[in-house]
DOTOR-76210 format. One record per residue: z, x, y of N, C-alpha, C, O in turn. Coordinates in steps of 0.05 Angstrom, whole numbers, plus 5000, padded with zeros to 4 digits. Layout:
BEGIN
ZXYZXYZXYZXY/...
This chain:
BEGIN
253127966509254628206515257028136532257127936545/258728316532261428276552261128516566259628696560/262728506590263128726600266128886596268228786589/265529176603267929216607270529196610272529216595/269729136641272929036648274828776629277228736625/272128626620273628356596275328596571277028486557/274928816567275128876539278129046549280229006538/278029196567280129256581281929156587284029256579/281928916601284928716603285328566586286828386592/284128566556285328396532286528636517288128586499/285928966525287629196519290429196534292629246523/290029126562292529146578294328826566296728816566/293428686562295028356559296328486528298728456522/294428626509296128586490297828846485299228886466/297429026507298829246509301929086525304129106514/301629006539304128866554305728666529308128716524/304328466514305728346495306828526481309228526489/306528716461307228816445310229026458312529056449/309029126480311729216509313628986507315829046498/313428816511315828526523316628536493318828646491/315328456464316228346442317228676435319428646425/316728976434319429176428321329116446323329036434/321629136471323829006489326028876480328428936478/324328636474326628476467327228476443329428366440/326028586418327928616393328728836403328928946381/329829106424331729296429334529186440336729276437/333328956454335828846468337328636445339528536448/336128606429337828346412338028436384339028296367/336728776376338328856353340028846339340128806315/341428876354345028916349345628676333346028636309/345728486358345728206346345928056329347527886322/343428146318341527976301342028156277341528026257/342928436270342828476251346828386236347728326214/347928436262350328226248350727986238352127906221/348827886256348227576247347727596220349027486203/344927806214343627696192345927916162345527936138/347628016176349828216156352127996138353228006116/352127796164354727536154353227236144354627046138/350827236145349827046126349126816151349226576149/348326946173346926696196344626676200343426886198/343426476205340726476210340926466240342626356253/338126646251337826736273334126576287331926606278/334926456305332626306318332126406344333526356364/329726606343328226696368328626386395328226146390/329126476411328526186433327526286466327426146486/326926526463325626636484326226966490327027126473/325527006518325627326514328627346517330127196531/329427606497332627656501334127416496336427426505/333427176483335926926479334826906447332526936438/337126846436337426786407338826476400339926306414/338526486384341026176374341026276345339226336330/344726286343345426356322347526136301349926096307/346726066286347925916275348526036239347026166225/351225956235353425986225352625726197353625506203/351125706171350925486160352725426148351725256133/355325436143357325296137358225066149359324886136/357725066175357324826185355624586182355624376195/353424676152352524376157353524326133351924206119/356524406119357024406103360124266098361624286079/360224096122362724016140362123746150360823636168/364223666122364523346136364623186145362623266157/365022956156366622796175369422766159369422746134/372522766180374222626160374722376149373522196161/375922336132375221986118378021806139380421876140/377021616150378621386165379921346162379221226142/382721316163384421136149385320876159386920826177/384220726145384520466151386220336161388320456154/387020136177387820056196390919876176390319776154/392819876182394919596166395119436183395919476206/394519236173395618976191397418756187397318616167/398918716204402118646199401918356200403918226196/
């Protein structure tokens, strides 16, 4: 058997997660749905921080050298 109080604060812990995780998709809505409107992928990296990246960029070269003349 458990008691009580155990069944109660795994109500309050996951009452508070689910609080913190609406939170923070209210604060990074916006964001994230522009991101995901222009073709970015969007990486959770904590509460309220995102990393947004732009993949055209891994679609970007180096430029080619031009070789050196020697006289």
């Amino acid at each position: 058997m458990y008691s009580q109080g155990t069944k109660g604060l795994g109500r309050i812990k996951s009452w508070i997660h689910d609080l913190i995780f609406w939170v923070d998709r209210e604060i990074c809505m916006e964001p994230d749905e522009f991101a995901y409107r222009i073709g970015w992928t969007v990486r959770r990296t904590g509460f309220g921080s995102r990393c947004y990246r732009d993949p055209r960029f891994d679609q970007l070269s180096l430029p080619n050298r031009v070789p050196e003349e020697v006289s």
